[in-house]
C-alpha positions in Angstrom: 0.0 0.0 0.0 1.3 3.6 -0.7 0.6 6.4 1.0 1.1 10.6 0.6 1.4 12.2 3.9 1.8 15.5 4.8 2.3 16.6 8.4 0.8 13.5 9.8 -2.2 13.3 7.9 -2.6 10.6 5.3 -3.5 12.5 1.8 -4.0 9.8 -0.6 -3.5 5.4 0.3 -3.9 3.0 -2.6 -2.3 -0.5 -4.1 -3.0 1.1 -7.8 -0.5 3.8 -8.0 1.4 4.1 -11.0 4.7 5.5 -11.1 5.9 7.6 -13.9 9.4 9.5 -13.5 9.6 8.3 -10.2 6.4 9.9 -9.4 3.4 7.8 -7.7 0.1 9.0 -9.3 -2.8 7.9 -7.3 -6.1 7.0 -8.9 -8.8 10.1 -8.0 -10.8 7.7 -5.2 -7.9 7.0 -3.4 -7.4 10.9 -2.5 -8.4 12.8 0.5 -9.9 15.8 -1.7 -11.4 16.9 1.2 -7.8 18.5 1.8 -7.3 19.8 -1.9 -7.8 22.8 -3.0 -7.4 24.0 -6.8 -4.7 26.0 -7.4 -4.1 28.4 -10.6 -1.0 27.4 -11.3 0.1 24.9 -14.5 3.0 23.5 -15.8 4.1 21.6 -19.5 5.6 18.3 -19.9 6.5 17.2 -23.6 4.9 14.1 -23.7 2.3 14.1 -20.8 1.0 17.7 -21.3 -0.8 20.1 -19.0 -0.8 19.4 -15.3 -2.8 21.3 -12.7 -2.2 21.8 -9.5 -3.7 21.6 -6.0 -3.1 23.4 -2.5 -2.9 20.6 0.1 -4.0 22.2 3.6 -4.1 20.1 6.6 -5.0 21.9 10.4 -4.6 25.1 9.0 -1.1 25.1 7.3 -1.1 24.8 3.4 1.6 23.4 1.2 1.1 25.6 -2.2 0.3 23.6 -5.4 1.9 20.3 -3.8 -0.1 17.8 -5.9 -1.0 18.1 -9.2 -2.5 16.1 -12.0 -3.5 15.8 -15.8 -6.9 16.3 -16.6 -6.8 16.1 -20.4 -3.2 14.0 -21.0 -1.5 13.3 -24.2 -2.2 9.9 -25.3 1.2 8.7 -24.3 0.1 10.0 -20.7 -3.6 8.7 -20.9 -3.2 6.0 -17.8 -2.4 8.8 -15.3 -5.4 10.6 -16.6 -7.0 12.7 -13.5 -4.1 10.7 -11.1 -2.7 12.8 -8.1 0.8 13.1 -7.8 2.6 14.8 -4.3 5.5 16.8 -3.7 7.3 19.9 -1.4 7.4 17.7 1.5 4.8 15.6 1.2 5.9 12.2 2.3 5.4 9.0 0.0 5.5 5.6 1.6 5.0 2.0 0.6 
């Protein structure tokens, strides 16, 4: 099992992560979206496309676009479609 934490608090826990680049991208049911919060910011990648980001906040303190995902991938990237990925401190564990 895999888990994202971020200051004790278990963001996302699955067995059906898939890791790309080192990455673990969590299916969309697996995430705590009760602690996301959409975030403005974007970023390119050549072969997956246009990621968007989340703010993670947990009692208060929040980590600024630490997760993000592809909503509308390349076709190269189409398994990781709407998967949530975690970074800037957020713990992953298996």
């Amino acid at each position: 099992m895999t888990k994202a934490i971020w200051k004790e608090q278990v963001l996302a826990d699955s067995d059906k992560c898939i890791e790309v680049e080192g990455n673990a991208y969590f299916p969309p049911a697996a995430v705590n979206t009760a602690l996301l919060t959409p975030n403005e910011t974007t970023s390119v990648c050549g072969w997956k496309g246009t990621a968007r980001y989340y703010d993670v906040t947990v009692d208060d303190e929040t980590n600024s676009a630490a997760a993000w995902y592809y909503p509308e991938p390349k076709a190269a990237a189409e398994e990781i479609r709407d998967y949530v990925a975690f970074w800037k401190g957020v713990e992953i564990h298996d």
